[in-house]
C-alpha positions as CSV (number, residue, x, y, z in Angstrom):
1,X,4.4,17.4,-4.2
2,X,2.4,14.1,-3.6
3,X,-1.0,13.7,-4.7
4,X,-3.4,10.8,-4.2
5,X,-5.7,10.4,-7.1
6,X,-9.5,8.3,-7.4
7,X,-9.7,7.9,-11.0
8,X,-13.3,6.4,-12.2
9,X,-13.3,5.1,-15.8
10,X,-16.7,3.7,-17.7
11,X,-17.2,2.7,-21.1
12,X,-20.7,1.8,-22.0
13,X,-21.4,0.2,-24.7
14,X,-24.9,0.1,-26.6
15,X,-25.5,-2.3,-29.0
16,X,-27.7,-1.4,-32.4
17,X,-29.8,-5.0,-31.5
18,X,-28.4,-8.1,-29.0
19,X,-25.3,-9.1,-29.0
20,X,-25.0,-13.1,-28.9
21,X,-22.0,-12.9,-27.7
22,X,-18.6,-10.8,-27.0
23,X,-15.0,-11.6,-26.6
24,X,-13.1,-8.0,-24.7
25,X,-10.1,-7.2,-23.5
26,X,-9.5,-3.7,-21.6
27,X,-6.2,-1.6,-20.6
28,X,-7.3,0.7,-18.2
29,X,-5.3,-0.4,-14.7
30,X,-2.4,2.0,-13.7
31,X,1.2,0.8,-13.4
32,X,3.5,0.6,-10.4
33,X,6.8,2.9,-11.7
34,X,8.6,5.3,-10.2
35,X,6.8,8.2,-8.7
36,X,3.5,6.3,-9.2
37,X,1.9,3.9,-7.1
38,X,-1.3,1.8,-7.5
39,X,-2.7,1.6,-4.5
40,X,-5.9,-0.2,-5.1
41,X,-7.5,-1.3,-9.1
42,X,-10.8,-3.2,-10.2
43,X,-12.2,-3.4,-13.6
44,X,-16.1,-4.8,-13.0
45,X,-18.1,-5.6,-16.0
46,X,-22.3,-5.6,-15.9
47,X,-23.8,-8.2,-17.2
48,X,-21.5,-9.6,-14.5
49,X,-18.5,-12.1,-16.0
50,X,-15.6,-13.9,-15.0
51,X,-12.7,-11.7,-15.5
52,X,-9.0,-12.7,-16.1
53,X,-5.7,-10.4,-16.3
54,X,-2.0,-11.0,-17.4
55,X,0.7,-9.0,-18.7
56,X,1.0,-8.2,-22.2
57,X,4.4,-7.9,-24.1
58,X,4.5,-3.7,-23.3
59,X,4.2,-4.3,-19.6
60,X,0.5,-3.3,-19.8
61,X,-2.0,-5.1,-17.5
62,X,-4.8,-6.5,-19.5
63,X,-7.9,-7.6,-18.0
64,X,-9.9,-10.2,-20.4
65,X,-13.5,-11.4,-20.5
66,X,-16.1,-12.9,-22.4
67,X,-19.9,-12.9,-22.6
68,X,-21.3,-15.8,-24.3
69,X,-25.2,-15.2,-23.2
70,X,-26.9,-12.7,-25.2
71,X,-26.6,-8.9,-23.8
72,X,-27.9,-5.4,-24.9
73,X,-25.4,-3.6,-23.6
74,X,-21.7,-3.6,-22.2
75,X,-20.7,-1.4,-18.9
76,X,-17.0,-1.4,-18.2
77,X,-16.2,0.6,-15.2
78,X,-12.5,0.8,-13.9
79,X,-11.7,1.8,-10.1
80,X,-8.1,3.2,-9.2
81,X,-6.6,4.4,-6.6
82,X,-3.2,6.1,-7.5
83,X,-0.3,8.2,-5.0
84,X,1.8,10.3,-7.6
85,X,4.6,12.6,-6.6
86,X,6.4,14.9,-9.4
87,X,9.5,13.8,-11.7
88,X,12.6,14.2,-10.6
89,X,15.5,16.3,-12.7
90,X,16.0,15.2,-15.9
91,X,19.1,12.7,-16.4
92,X,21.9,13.4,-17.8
93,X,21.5,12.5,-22.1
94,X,24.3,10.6,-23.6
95,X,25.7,11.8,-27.2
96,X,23.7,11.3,-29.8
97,X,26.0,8.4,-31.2
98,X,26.3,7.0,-27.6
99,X,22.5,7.3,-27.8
100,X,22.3,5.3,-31.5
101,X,24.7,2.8,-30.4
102,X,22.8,2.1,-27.4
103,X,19.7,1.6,-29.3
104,X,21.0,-0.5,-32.2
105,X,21.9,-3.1,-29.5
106,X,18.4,-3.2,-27.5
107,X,14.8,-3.2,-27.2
108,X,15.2,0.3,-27.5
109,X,15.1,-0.5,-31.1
110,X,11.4,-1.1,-31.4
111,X,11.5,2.7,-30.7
112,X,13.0,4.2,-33.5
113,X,11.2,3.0,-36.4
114,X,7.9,4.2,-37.7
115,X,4.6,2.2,-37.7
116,X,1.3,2.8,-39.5
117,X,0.5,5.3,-37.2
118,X,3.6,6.9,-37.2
119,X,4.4,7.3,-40.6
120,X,5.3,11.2,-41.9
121,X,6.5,12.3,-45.4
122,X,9.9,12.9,-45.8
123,X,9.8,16.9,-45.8
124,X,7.9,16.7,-41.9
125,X,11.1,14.4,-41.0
126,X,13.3,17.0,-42.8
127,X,11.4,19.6,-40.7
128,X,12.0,18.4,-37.7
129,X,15.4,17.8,-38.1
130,X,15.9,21.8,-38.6
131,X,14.6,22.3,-35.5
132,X,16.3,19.4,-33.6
133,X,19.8,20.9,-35.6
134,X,22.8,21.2,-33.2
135,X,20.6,20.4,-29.8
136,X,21.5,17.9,-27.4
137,X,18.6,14.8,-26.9
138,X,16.5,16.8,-24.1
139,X,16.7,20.3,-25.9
140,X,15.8,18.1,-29.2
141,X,12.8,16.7,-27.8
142,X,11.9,19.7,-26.5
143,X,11.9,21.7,-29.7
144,X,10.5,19.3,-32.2
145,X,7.5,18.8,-29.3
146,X,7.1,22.7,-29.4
147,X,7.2,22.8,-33.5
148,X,4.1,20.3,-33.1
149,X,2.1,22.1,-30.8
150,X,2.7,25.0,-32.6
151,X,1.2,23.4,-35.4
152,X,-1.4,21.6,-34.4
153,X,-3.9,22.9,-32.1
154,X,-5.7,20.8,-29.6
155,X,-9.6,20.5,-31.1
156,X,-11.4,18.3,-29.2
157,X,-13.7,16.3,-32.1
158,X,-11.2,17.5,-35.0
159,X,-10.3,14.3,-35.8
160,X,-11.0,10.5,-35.9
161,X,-9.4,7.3,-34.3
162,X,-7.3,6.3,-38.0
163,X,-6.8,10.1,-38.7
164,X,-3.2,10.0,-39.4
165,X,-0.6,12.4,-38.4
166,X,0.1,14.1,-41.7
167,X,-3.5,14.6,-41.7
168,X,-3.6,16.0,-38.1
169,X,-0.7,18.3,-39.7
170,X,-1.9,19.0,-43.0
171,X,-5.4,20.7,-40.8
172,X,-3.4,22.2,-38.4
173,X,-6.2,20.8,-35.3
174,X,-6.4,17.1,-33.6
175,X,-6.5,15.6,-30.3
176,X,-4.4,14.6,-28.1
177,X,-4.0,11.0,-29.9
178,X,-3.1,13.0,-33.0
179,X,-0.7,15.4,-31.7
180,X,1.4,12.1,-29.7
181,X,1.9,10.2,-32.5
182,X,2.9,13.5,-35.0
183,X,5.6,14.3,-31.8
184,X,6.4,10.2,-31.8
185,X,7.2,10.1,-35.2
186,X,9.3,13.0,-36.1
187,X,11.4,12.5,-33.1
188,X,12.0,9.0,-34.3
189,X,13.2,10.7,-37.3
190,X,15.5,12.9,-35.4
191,X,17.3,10.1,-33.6
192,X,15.3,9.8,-30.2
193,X,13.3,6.4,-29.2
194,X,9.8,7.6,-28.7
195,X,7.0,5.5,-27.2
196,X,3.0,5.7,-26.7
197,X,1.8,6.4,-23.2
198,X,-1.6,6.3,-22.6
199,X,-3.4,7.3,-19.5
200,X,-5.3,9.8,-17.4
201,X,-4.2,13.7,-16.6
202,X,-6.1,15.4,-13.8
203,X,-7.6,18.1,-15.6
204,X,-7.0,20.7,-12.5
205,X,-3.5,20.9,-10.5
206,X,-4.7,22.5,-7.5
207,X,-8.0,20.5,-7.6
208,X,-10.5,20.8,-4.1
209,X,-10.1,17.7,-2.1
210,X,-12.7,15.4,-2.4
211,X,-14.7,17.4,-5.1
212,X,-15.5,14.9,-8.1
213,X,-14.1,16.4,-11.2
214,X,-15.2,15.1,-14.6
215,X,-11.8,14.6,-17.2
216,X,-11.1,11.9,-19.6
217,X,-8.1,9.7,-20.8
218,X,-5.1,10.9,-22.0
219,X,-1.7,10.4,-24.3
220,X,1.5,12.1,-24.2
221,X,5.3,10.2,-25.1
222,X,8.4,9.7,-23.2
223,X,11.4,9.5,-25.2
224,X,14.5,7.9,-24.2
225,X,17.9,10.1,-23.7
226,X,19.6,7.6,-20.3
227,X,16.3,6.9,-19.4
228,X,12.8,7.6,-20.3
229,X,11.6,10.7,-19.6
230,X,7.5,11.7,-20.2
231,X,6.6,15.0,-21.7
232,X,2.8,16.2,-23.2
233,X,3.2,17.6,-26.1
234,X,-0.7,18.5,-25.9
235,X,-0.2,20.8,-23.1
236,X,3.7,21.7,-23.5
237,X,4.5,20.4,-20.2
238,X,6.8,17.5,-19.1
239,X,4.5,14.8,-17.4
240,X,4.3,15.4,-13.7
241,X,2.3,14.4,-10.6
242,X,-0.8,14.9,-12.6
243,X,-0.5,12.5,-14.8
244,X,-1.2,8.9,-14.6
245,X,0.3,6.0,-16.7
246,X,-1.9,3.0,-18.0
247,X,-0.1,1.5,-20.8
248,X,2.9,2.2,-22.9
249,X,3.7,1.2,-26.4
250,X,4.8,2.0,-30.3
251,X,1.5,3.6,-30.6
252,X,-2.1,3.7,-29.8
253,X,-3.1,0.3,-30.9
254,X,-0.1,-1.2,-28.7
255,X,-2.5,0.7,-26.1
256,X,-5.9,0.4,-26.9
257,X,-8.1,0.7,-23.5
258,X,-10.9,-1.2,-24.7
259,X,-10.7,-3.9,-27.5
260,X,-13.7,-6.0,-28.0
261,X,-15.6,-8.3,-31.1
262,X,-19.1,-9.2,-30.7
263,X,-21.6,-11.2,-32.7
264,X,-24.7,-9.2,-33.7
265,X,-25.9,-6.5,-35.9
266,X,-23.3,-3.6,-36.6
267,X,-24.1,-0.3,-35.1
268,X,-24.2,1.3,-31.7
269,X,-21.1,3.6,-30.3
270,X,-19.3,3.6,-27.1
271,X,-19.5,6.2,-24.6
272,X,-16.6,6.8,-22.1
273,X,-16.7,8.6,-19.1
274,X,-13.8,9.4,-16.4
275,X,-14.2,10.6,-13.3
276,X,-10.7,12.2,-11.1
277,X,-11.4,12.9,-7.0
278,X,-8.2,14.1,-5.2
279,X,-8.0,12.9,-1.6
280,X,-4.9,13.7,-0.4
């Protein structure tokens, strides 16, 4: 079922003394894909700037801008308007050498390998590859995404932004970031290209129309087995209608919603707010 989605996102920024000046660039406007439509986006910025956008090499909108006077504080706040409808049936997965010859020969390639963030000991990949044993690509993905959530419980504050995934294992909590990029890199290790999505998710499916509902950002993957199918390992549930897609990439700094330097004194902390209303 359709669902038409107000998504509110602001990130405030409070700096420890002035800034003199800051150089930003955010990821926070929803694609166009299939089953997702944008149907309005602004990103406004107080103290009010110029602001710029292009595409960046993942497919991601960026919107840039710069403040050059000085400012005490920074207030991003990003305005969607998004129609989403639920995924269809899952395509039929090639063999997994169909699958590895298909990658070897593509972009698909920038999928397979591990980055910083991605990077497991051996025994995890060893792990995973048990439970991935004798499955076709879906029934893989599903199973190594089920050995990680069974792992690693969602813990809201368990972790940091460079926690790393054998971390997020080794103290069987994380968030959402945590749990992505464990699932990302031991599917990797199974065979399956894996990518970063990062994003909103609704926080109720049968939200009240028109009824604010306070959530916050999200990450799941999609893996490629024909095409690229989404699935959230933090809530064992392939990524539907209540999901939202913002940027995709090998990991969360291909993603990053809000990248910024300044010149000033170090200190002060972001604070991030979203806001979901369902109006249709």
């Amino acid at each position: 079922m359709a669902r038409r989605l107000r998504i509110r996102h602001t990130t405030r920024v409070s700096y420890a003394q002035p800034a003199s000046s800051s150089h930003n660039e955010v990821r926070m406007t929803p694609l166009t894909l299939p089953g997702q439509t944008t149907l309005d986006a602004r990103v406004t910025v107080s103290p009010a700037t110029s602001v710029w956008s292009y595409w960046d090499y993942w497919g991601t909108q960026v919107t840039g801008f710069d403040l050059m006077d000085p400012h005490e504080d920074l207030t991003i706040t990003a305005s969607s308007l998004v129609e989403t409808s639920a995924p269809g049936p899952l395509p039929t997965a090639p063999t997994w050498g169909e699958l590895s010859e298909r990658a070897a020969g593509s972009r698909l390639l920038e999928f397979i390998g591990p980055t910083e963030r991605t990077t497991v000991p051996k025994k995890l990949v060893r792990k995973a590859r048990g439970a991935a044993a004798g499955l076709a690509p879906h029934e893989a993905a599903a199973a190594v995404s089920e050995m990680v959530a069974d792992r690693v419980a969602y813990l809201p504050g368990a972790t940091g932004v460079n926690t790393s995934p054998a971390e997020a294992w080794a103290q069987r909590a994380g968030v959402c970031q945590d749990i992505t990029h464990l699932t990302i890199a031991l599917l990797r290790g199974v065979g399956l290209p894996t990518r970063y999505v990062s994003g909103y998710l609704h926080p109720e499916r049968e939200a009240e129309l028109h009824r604010p509902v306070a959530g916050q950002s999200h990450a799941w993957i999609e893996y490629w087995a024909g095409e690229w199918c989404g699935y959230d390992p933090t809530n064992r549930v392939r990524a539907d209608e209540s999901h939202v897609v913002v940027a995709r990439g090998r990991d969360y700094d291909d993603v990053t919603p809000h990248k910024g330097v300044y010149r000033g004194v170090p200190g002060g902390a972001p604070e991030v707010s979203v806001e979901f209303t369902r109006v249709a």
